[in-house]
ZAMARGU-4260 file (C-alpha; in steps of 0.2 Angstrom, whole numbers, plus 5000, padded with zeros to 4 digits):
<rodrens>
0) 5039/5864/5477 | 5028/5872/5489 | 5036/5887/5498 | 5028/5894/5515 | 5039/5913/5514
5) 5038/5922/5533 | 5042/5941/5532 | 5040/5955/5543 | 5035/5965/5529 | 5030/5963/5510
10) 5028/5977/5498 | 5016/5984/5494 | 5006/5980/5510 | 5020/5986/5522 | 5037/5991/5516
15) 5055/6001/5526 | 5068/5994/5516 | 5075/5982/5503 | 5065/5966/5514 | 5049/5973/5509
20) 5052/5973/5490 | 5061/5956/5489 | 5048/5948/5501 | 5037/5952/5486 | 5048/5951/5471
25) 5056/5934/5475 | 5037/5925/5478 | 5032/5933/5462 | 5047/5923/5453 | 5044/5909/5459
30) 5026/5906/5457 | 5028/5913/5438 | 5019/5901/5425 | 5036/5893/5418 | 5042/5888/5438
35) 5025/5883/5444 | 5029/5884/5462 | 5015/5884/5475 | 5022/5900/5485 | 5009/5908/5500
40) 5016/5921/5509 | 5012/5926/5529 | 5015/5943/5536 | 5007/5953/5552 | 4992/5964/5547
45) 4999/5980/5554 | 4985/5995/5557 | 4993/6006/5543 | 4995/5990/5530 | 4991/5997/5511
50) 4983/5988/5500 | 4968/5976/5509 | 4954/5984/5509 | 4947/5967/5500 | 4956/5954/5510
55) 4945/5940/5516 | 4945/5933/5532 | 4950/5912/5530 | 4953/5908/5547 | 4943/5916/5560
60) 4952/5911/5579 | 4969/5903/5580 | 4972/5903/5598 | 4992/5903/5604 | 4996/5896/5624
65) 5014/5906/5624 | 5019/5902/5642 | 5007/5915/5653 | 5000/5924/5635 | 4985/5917/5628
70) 4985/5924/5611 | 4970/5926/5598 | 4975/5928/5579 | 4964/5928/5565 | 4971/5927/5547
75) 4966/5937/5531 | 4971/5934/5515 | 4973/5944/5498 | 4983/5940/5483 | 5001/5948/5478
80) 4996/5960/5466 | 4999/5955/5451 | 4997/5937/5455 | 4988/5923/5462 | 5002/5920/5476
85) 4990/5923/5493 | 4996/5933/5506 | 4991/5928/5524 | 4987/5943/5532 | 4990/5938/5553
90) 4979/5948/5562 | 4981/5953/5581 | 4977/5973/5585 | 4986/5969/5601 | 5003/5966/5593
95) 5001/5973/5576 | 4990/5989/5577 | 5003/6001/5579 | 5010/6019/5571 | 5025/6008/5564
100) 5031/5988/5556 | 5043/5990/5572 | 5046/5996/5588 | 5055/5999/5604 | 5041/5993/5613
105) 5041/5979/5627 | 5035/5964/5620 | 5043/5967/5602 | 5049/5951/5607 | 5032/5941/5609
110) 5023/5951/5589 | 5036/5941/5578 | 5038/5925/5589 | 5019/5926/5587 | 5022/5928/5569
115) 5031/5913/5568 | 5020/5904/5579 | 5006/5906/5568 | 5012/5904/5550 | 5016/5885/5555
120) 4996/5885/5566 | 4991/5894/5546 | 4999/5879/5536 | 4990/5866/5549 | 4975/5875/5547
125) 4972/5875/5528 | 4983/5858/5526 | 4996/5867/5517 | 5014/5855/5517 | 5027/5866/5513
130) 5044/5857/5506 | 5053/5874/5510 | 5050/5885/5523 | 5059/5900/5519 | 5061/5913/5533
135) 5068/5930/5533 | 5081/5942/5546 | 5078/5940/5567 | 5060/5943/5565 | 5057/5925/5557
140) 5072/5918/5562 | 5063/5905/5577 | 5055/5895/5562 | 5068/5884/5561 | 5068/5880/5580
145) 5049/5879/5580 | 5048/5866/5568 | 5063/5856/5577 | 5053/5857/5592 | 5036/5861/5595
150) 5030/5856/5576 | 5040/5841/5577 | 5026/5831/5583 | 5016/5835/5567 | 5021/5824/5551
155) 5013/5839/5539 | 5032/5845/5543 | 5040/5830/5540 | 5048/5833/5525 | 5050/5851/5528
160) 5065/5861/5528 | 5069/5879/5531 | 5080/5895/5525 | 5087/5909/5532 | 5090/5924/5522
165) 5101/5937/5531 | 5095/5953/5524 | 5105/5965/5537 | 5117/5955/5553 | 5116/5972/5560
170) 5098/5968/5565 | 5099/5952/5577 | 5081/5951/5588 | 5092/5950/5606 | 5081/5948/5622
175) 5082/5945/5637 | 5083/5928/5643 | 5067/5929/5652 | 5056/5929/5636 | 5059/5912/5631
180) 5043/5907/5642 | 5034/5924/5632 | 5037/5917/5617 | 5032/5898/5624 | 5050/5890/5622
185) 5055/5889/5639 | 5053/5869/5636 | 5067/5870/5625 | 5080/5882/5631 | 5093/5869/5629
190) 5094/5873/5609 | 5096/5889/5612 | 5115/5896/5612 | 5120/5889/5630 | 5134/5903/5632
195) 5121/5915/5629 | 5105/5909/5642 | 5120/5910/5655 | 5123/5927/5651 | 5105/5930/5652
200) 5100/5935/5635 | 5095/5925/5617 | 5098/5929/5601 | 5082/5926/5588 | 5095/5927/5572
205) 5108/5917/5579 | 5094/5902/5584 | 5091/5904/5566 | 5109/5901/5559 | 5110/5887/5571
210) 5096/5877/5565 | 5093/5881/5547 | 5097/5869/5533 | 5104/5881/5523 | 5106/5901/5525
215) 5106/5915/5511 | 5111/5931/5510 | 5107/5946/5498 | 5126/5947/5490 | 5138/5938/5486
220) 5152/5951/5493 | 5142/5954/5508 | 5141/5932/5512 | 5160/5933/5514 | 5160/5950/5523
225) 5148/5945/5537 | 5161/5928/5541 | 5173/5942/5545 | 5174/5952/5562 | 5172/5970/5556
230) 5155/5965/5547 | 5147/5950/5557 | 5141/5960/5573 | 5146/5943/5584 | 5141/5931/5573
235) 5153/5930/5564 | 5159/5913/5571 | 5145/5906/5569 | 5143/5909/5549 | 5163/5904/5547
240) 5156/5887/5554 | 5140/5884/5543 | 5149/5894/5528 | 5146/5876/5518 | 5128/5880/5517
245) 5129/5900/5516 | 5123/5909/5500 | 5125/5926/5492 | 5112/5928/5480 | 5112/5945/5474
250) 5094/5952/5474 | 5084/5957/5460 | 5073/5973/5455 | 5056/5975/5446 | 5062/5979/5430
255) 5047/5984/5424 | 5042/5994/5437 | 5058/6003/5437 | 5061/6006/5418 | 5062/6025/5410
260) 5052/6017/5395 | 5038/6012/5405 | 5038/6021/5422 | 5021/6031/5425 | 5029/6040/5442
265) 5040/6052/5430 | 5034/6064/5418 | 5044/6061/5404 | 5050/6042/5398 | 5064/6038/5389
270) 5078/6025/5383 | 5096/6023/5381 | 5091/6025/5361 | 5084/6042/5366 | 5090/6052/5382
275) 5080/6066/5379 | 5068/6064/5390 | 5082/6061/5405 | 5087/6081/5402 | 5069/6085/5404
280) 5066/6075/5419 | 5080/6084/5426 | 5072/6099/5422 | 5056/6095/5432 | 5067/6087/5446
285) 5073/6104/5447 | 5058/6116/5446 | 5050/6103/5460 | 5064/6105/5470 | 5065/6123/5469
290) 5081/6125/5462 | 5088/6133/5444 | 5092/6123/5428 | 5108/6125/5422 | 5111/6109/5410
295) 5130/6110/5413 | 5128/6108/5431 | 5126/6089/5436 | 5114/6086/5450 | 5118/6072/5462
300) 5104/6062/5470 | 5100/6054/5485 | 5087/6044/5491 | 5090/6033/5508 | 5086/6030/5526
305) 5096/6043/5534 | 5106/6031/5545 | 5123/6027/5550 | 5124/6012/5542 | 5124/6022/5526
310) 5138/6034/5528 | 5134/6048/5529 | 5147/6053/5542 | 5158/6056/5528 | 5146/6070/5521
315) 5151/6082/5535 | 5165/6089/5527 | 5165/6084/5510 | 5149/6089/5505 | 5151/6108/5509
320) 5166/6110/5501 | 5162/6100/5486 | 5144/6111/5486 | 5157/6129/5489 | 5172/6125/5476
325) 5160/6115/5462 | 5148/6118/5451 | 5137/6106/5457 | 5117/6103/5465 | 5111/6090/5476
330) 5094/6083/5479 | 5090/6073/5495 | 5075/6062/5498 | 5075/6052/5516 | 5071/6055/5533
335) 5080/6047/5548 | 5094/6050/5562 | 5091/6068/5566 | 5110/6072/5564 | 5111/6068/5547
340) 5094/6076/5544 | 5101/6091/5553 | 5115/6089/5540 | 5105/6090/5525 | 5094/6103/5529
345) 5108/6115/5534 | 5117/6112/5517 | 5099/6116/5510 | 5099/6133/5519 | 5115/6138/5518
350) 5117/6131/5498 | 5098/6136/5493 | 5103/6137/5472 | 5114/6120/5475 | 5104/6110/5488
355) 5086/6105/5491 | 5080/6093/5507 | 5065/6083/5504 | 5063/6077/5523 | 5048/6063/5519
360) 5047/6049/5509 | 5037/6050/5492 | 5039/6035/5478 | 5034/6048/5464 | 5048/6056/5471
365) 5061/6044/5474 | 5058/6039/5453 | 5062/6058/5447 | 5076/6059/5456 | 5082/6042/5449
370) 5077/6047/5431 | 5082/6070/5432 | 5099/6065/5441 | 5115/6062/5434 | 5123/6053/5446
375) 5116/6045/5463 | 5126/6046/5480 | 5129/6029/5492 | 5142/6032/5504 | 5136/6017/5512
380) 5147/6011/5527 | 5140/5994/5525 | 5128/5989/5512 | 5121/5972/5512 | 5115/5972/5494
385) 5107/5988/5490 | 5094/5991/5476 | 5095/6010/5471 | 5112/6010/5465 | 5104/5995/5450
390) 5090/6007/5448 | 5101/6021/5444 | 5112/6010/5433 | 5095/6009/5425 | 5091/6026/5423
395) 5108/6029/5415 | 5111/6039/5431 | 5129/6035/5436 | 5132/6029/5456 | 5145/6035/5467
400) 5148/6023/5480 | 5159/6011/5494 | 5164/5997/5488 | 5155/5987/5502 | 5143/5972/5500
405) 5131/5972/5486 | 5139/5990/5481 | 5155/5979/5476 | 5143/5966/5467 | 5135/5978/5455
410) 5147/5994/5453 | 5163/5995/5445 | 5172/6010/5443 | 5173/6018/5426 | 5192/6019/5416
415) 5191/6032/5405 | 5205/6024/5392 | 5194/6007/5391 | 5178/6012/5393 | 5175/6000/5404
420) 5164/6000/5420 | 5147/6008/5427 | 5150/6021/5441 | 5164/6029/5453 | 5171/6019/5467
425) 5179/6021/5483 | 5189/6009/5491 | 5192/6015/5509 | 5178/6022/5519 | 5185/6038/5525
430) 5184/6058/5519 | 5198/6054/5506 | 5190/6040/5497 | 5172/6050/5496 | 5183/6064/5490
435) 5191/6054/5476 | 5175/6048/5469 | 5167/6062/5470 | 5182/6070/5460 | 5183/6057/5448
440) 5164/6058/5443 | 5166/6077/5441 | 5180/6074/5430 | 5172/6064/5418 | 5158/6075/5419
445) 5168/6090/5415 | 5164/6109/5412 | 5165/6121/5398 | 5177/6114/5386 | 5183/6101/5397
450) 5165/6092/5395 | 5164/6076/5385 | 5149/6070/5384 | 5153/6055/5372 | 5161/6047/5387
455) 5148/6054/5399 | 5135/6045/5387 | 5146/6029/5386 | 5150/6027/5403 | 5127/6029/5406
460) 5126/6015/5394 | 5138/6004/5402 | 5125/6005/5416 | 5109/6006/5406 | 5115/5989/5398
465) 5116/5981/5415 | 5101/5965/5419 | 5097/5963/5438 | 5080/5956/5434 | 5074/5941/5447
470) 5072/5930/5433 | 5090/5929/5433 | 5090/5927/5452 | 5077/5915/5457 | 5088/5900/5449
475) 5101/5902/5462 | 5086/5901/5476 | 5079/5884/5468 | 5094/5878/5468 | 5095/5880/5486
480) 5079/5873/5488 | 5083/5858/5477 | 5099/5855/5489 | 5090/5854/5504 | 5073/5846/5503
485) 5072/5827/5501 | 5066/5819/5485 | 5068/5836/5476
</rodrens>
């Protein structure tokens, strides 16, 4: 098929989250050699994107009449690394020359209704007929009306058809109403929500679960969670009625870019035949951080946005007195809401053998604390899929987590009398279910005499036996592509 995928961001170009890495990871699947799909990818050309310096400039003017904004784009293009897959690079300093991938600002509205705008103008452009055109969270979420509308004219679309992949409800693109004619849809207000232009505002994700032939999001736990009032953030409705064509495809990871045989970011590789190298990673993870090495003492890792969507409330509390009554260090790597950095560097101060704060985000780092810890904190409150608790599970470092949307799909908590399960989970989010597994993880670990590593070692190969590779996840998106586009 061909595939037009529309993402805000795209690792390694631009990257905040698990979008970045999926936007890159699921074209890479699908234009492998035994799938033969013809995938080109269009993102913003942001002023701190990584990774271009050799892209080529394929279109020089594409010029955009949005209500009263005349817009000038240019596209660049460069290949996914790795691969042949182009990326279209959509250039406009205007919009997209900024410190950040998003913004408060005042037209945040017009940079991604732009982005939609001209992926369709890129396709038209270099004659490219896409059978799928696969869009991603609010930012992209206007494809589907664009091509039911203003596109609808152009028979290059005729046989295309779109998808919707929810990567986090929480974020939904509302505006005011006004910014229809910004966006150069105040011709067709009547598809948007009715309810909602009388209430004065629009809602770019919701115009995207209306009109899309089929939606997907990033777990299978958290596709029935979101159809649920707690989780779906008003929407909920909506998905309950389109749940026929709603997906939870878990996502993948890189697994050869997050393996401890071949990983290049930490000093010492190893395997689940071999942990040695795991103890000396540790080691180093350790000396970096600042703090001594006691192998008795397990060290806990984090590495997260520092938001409260991840839990951390819960850390308040149970973290000092864990850190006081325990033998126990903790290694934290993420920035974010300044009350939850506040926490972390607190605990660092007043636990300065236990705790270490690493306050910016460092890929070397984020891979040393996956490989030197022996087991990996997400509290999450809600977790749409989640990637680090599969790269732990990699690393034969054991996850503590909520049993919340993609955390539910890939963690299951360890019974010491079977030997079953991969991690520690806790049902309810409160203090008392973080204590529990918190509790539970020490237990196994044990001290002194009480230690068993046997079961230490087979609860980390439980996890180290674990496949989330994309192969096994890029099936379930063809056959999503297969049921919606004609003749396919």
């Amino acid at each position: 098929m061909n595939v037009l995928f529309v993402a805000s961001e795209v690792a390694p170009f631009a990257k905040t989250g698990g979008l970045g890495d999926v936007a890159a990871a699921l074209p890479r699947a699908l234009a492998a050699q035994k799938r033969g799909h013809d995938v080109r990818i269009v993102m913003p050309m942001y002023g701190r994107i990584k990774g271009a310096d050799g892209a080529e400039l394929v279109i020089r003017e594409i010029s955009l009449e949005l209500g009263g904004n005349r817009v000038i784009v240019s596209v660049y293009a460069v290949e996914l690394p790795g691969t042949e897959v182009p990326v279209y690079l959509v250039h406009c300093p205007g919009l997209y020359g900024r410190q950040g991938i998003y913004t408060q600002d005042h037209d945040e509205h017009l940079r991604f209704a732009v982005l939609s705008w001209a992926a369709l103008h890129i396709c038209q452009r270099l004659g490219f007929r896409p059978d799928i055109v696969h869009a991603n969270d609010w930012q992209t979420a206007l494809l589907p009306i664009l091509l039911r509308t203003a596109f609808a004219w152009d028979r290059l679309f005729s046989q295309t058809r779109t998808v919707l992949t929810i990567h986090n409800i929480g974020h939904q693109g509302s505006f005011d109403a006004k910014v229809l004619s910004d966006i150069g849809l105040a011709a067709s207000a009547q598809h948007f929500h009715q309810d909602q232009l009388r209430e004065g505002r629009i809602n770019f994700m919701l115009s995207g679960l209306l009109y899309a032939n089929a939606l997907t999001t990033v777990s299978p736990t958290y596709a029935r969670e979101i159809q649920r009032p707690e989780h779906g953030v008003g929407l909920d409705a909506f998905l309950r009625e389109r749940s026929s064509v709603l997906f939870g495809i878990l996502n993948g990871i890189d697994e050869d870019e997050w393996n401890p045989q071949l990983d290049d970011k930490i000093p010492h590789r190893y395997s689940s035949d071999d942990l040695g190298g795991k103890e000396l990673n540790k080691k180093a993870l350790l000396a970096s951080a600042g703090l001594p090495y006691v192998p008795e003492v397990p060290v806990i890792g984090i590495v997260s946005r520092l938001a409260w969507q991840k839990g951390f409330d819960l850390c308040f509390d149970v973290l000092p007195a864990m850190l006081r009554h325990r033998a126990v260090q903790l290694v934290v790597l993420g920035t974010g809401e300044p009350k939850y950095e506040q926490l972390f560097a607190a605990l660092a101060r007043r636990f300065p053998r236990q705790v270490a704060y690493i306050s910016k985000f460092s890929e070397p780092v984020a891979h040393l604390i996956e490989a030197g810890s022996d087991m990996f904190l997400m509290p999450s409150r809600y977790e749409p899929c989640g990637l680090n608790q599969m790269y732990s599970l990699r690393y034969g470092t054991v996850p503590i987590v909520h049993r919340t949307g993609g955390l539910a799909d890939t963690v299951w908590h360890f019974d010491r009398s079977t030997g079953r399960g991969n991690g520690f989970v806790f049902e309810h989010f409160d203090e008392g279910g973080l204590r529990f597994a918190l509790g539970a993880a020490l237990k196994v670990w044990g001290t002194g005499a009480g230690a068993d590593r046997a079961t230490w070692r087979k609860l980390q190969m439980n996890g180290m036996q674990s496949h989330f590779s994309w192969d096994e996840r890029v099936a379930a998106y063809e056959m999503v592509y297969r049921m919606v586009a004609p003749g396919r």
